[in-house]
N, C-alpha and C positions, 0 to 999 in steps of 0.2 A: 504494500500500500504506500500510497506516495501523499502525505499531508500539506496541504497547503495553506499557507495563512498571510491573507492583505493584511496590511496597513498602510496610513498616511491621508486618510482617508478625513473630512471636516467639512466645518463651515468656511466659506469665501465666500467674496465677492465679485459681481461680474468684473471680468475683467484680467481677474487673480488667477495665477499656479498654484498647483499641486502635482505634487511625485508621489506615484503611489508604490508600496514594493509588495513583492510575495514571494514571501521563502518558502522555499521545498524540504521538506526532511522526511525521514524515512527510505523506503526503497527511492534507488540512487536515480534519480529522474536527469541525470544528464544530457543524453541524447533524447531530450521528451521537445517537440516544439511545444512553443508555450503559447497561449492565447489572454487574450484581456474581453471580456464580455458586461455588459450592464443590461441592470434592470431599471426604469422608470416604473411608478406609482401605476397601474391601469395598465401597462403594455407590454410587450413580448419584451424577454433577453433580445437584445442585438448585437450583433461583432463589433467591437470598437479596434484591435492591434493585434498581430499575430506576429512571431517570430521563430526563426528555424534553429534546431537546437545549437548551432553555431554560430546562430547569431549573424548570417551572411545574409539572411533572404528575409523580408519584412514585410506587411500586409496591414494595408488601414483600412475604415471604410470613407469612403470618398469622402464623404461630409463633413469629417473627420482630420482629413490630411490636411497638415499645414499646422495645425493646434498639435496632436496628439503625437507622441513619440515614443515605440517602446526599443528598450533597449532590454540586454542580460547580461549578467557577471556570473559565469559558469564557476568557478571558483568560490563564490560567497550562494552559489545555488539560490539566486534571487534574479526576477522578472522585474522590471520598473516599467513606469507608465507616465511620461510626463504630460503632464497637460498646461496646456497655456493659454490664455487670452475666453477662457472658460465665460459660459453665458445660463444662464439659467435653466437654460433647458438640457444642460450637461450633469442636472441633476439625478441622482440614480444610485444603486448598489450599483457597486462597478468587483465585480468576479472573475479571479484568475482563472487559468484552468490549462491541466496538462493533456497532451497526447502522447502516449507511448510508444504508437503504432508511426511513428513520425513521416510522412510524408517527405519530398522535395521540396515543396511549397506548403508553407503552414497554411493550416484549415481556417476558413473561414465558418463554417457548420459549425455549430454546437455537439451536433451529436458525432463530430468525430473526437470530442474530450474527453478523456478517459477519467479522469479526477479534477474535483472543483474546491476552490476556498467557499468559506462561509461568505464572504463580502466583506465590504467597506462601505460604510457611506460615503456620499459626496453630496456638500449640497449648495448651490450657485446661490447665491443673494442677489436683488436686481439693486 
């Protein structure tokens, strides 16, 4: 089993950063691409960042890019999420999640993650 657990997670306001992390522990999720997914109040999970367990190949979703950044330190077995220039509707549970089965191209689906964190909040101020 592969644990995962966000943080970094608050209140801001529009306009404001936040880095969110998520450490891995337990069975050795190295080669795992990692994903970044949220939930808003009323609405589906949606993709927000994916990256390859190497960290060479990256995935946003379009409405996304330009703000949103993720990166990985294989070594400290943690996922980052930066966000930037955030607006209120970036408000949400924002959940890691590993793939074990790791692809060439990290997954944008949901249902290709094998393990998920509990969450973090985020929540924008206007």
């Amino acid at each position: 089993q592969v644990q995962l657990v966000e943080s970094g997670g608050g209140l801001v306001q529009a306009g404001g950063s936040l880095r969110l992390s998520c450490a891995a522990s337990g069975r050795t999720c190295s080669r795992c691409n990692m994903g970044w997914f949220r939930q808003a109040p009323g609405k589906e999970r949606e993709f927000v960042a994916a990256i390859s367990w190497r960290g060479g190949i990256t995935s946003s979703a379009d409405s996304l890019k330009g703000r949103f950044t993720i990166s990985r330190d294989n070594a400290k077995n943690t996922v980052y999420l930066q966000m930037n220039t955030l607006k209120p509707e970036d408000t949400a549970v924002y959940y890691c999640a590993a793939d074990q089965t790791s692809g060439a191209v990290p997954a944008a689906n949901s249902l290709e993650y094998d393990y998920w964190g509990h969450g973090t909040q985020v929540t924008v101020s206007s």
